[in-house]
Residue, then its C-alpha position, 0 to 999 in steps of 0.5 A: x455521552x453524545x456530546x462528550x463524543x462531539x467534544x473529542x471530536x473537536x479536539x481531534x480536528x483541531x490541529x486541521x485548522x492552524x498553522x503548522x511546522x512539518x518535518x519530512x523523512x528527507x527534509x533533515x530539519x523542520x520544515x515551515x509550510x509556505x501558508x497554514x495548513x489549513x488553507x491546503x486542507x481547504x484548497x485540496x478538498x475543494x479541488x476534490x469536490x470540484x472534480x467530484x462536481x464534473x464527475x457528476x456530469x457524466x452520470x448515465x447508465x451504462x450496461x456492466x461489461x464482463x471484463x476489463x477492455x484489453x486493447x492490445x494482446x500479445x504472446x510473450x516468447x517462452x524465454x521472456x518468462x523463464x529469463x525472469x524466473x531465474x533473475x528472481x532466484x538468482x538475485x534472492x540467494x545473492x542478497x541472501x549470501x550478502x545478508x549472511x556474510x556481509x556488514x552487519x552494518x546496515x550502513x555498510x550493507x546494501x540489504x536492507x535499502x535493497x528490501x526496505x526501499x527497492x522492493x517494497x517502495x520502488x518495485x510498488x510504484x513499478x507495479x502502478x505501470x506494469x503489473x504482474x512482473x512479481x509472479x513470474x521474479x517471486x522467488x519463493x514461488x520458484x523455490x515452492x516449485x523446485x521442492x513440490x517436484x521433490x514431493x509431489x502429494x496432492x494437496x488438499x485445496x484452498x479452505x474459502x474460510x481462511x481467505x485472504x487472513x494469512x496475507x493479513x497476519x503476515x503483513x502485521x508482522x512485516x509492518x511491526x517488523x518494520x516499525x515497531x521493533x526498535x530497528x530489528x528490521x535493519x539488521x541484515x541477518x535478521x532479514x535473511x532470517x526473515x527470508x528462510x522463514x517466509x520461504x518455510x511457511x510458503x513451501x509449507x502452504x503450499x504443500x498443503x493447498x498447493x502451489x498456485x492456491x497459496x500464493x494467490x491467497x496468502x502470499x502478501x507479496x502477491x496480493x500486494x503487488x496484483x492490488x497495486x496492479x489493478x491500477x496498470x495499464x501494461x499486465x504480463x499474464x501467463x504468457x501474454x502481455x496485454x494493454x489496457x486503460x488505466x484503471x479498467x481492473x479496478x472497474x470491471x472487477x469486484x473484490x473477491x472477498x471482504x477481507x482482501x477490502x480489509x487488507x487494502x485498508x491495513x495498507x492505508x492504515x500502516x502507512x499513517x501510523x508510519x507516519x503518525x508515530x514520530x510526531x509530537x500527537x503521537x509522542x504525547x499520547x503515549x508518554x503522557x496521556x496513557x500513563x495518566x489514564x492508568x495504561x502505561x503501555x510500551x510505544x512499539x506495543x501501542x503501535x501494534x495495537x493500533x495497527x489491528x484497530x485503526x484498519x477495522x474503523x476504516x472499515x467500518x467507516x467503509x461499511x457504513x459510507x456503503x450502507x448509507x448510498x444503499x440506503x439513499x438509492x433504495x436498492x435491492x442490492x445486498x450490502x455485501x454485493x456492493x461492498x465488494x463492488x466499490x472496495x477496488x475505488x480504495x486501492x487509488x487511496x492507499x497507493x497515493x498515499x503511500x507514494x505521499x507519505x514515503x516519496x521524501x524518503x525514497x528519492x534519497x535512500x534509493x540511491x543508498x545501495x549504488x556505491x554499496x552494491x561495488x563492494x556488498x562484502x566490504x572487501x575493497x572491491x568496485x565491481x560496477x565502478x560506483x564506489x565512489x558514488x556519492x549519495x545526495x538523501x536530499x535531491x529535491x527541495x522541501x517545497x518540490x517535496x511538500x507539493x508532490x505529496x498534496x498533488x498526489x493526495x490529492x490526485x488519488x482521491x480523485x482517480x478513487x472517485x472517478x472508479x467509485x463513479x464508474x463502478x456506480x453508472x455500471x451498479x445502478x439503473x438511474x441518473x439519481x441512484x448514480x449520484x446519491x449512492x456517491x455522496x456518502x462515499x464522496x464524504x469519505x474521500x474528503x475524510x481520508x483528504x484532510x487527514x492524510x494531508x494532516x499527517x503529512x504535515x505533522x512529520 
């Protein structure tokens, strides 16, 4: 048994070690890499360890802070917010009247870019800068806030047992939605479909649990974007802006609950199966192997059957990259303790890869809705005077392309590693448990390297 394991294995790791031909979202055509991958799997792992080396250095105790180091606070005018909450509002009905009214064209109707690429690409990548502008523009918050005034009962309060399982489950109908729904998620009607139900169950949970306990648990907007934030140098808090070091919530802060270290890892895994479902690895598991296996099972249900089981073996490889530091450092820390200490040096991961995997596609569809938003109602109208805008889906080169996905692959891991590393010289009391309590992790992280660089490649 143990040796067919290892055989599998081999097979699975393979592909890492050949030439391969690569097609991106934006190439348009099948893009040959300039050396084997191989050599770029070899050369970025290396820069990897290279920096894990250095990181090593500076492996000194330090006494854990209580909180991020905020360096700058300053008070935000009460119209700062209030201006936001109505700009939030007042865009959602006006994409949402689009949606109804408009083109059922996605190629006529600036929808769909709008949602798939402006807000769930493009406003992600703001929240990397400027973390939470999305509590105060969430639409759904403000129309939870304008029905409880109706109905003002009092809420039960948030069950600690449901955590943050609701954010799960709506992320998996998001992602299938997405990928998984022979395009479904393209039609404008469908998504403000989408928009009137999520706003029903928001309204719903929020009668329920009350308005600021819901979205904080079980919105997945909000938990997305304050993930991504963690990150943010730049935080708009209540009615405070404040400035820190990058990075620093990630450091000082732990995970709350094990499911939202859960959740970060269906974000990694969504992303490559995104990126995995096209290729010719995919296509030849499901047409051929499962049928010859007896499964014949329909593509989009075998995605969404491993969208629920490849975020678990992440996971699971999380746990036990964990469990074996502890080990190694012979701790008194529980396992839980520090499961939830390290889960943060995850979010560098899935963001970089993230902005890897769809840096192609967003630089040419982001530009999409310009002459679409002149004429939203296919009327011959030019409000903005950008009707004639001409889209270019492929600004950059393959090469620039291929480049910034391995620099930030690459760098994320990097930056993952200096947080698990920051997080440990605050964890343990020795130079020694410092750097053995990492090995494991370090191992991981060149795990998640080779592979996400493998799946780049196979696009």
């Amino acid at each position: 048994m143990k040796s067919r394991s290892w055989s599998i294995a081999g097979v699975a790791l393979l592909p890492l070690t050949v030439p391969l031909v690569a097609s991106a979202h934006a190439f348009g055509q099948q893009y040959t890499l300039p050396l084997p991958l191989s050599f770029y799997i070899v050369g970025g792992v290396s820069a990897f360890v290279a920096s894990c080396a250095v990181i090593f250095l500076f492996s000194d105790p330090r006494p854990a802070s209580e909180g991020p180091r905020v360096l700058v606070v300053r008070r935000l005018p009460p119209a700062v917010a209030k201006t936001l909450r109505w700009s939030g509002i007042t865009l959602a009905f006006l994409l949402l009247g689009i949606a109804v009214f408009g083109s059922q064209n996605w190629y006529e109707n600036p929808v769909e870019d709008i949602f798939w690429v402006w807000l769930l690409l493009g406003f992600t990548y703001v929240n990397v800068f400027v973390a939470g502008l999305w509590d105060y523009i969430n639409p759904f918050k403000t129309i939870a806030r304008w029905v409880g005034e109706l109905t003002p009962d009092t809420p039960s309060g948030y069950p600690s047992w449901l955590g943050y399982v609701p954010v799960i489950i709506l992320f998996f109908g998001l992602v299938s939605l997405e990928l998984f729904s022979n395009g479904l998620g393209t039609y404008p009607i469908v998504l403000a479909g989408v928009f009137m139900l999520y706003a029903l169950i928001c309204n719903f949970g929020s009668a329920a649990f009350g308005i600021d306990a819901w979205f904080y648990h079980a919105d997945f907007f909000t938990v997305f974007f304050d993930l991504v934030g963690t990150f943010a140098p730049v935080r708009l808090k209540e009615t405070t802006l404040e400035i820190t070091y990058p990075g620093e919530r990630l450091v000082a802060e732990s995970a709350s609950r094990a499911d939202l270290i859960l959740f970060v890892l269906f974000i990694l895994a969504a992303t490559a199966l995104d990126g995995l479902k096209d290729t010719g690895v995919w296509n030849l598991v499901v047409s051929y192997y499962l049928p010859h296996w007896g499964i014949p099972l329909d593509p989009n249900i075998f995605g969404m059957l491993m969208l629920l089981i490849v975020p678990f073996v992440f996971f699971g490889l999380y746990i036990l990259a964990i469990a074996l530091g502890r080990a190694l450092t012979r701790t008194t820390l529980t396992l839980r303790h520090l499961v939830l200490r390290f889960g943060y040096s995850l979010v560098p991961i899935a963001v970089a890869y993230h902005f890897a995997h769809y840096f192609d596609f967003l630089i040419g569809e982001v530009q999409r809705p310009i002459p679409l938003l002149s004429d939203p109602l296919t009327r011959g109208w030019n409000l903005f005077g950008t009707k004639a805008y001409v889209v270019n889906l492929i600004p950059l080169g393959a090469d620039t392309i291929w480049y910034v996905q391995l620099g930030a692959i690459v760098l994320g891991h990097i930056i993952a590693a200096v947080i698990a590393h920051r997080i440990a010289v605050r964890t343990f009391t020795s130079k020694r448990d410092i750097i053995l309590s990492q090995l494991p992790m370090l191992v991981l992280m060149v795990f998640y390297t080779a592979l996400g660089l493998w799946i780049l490649a196979q696009r």
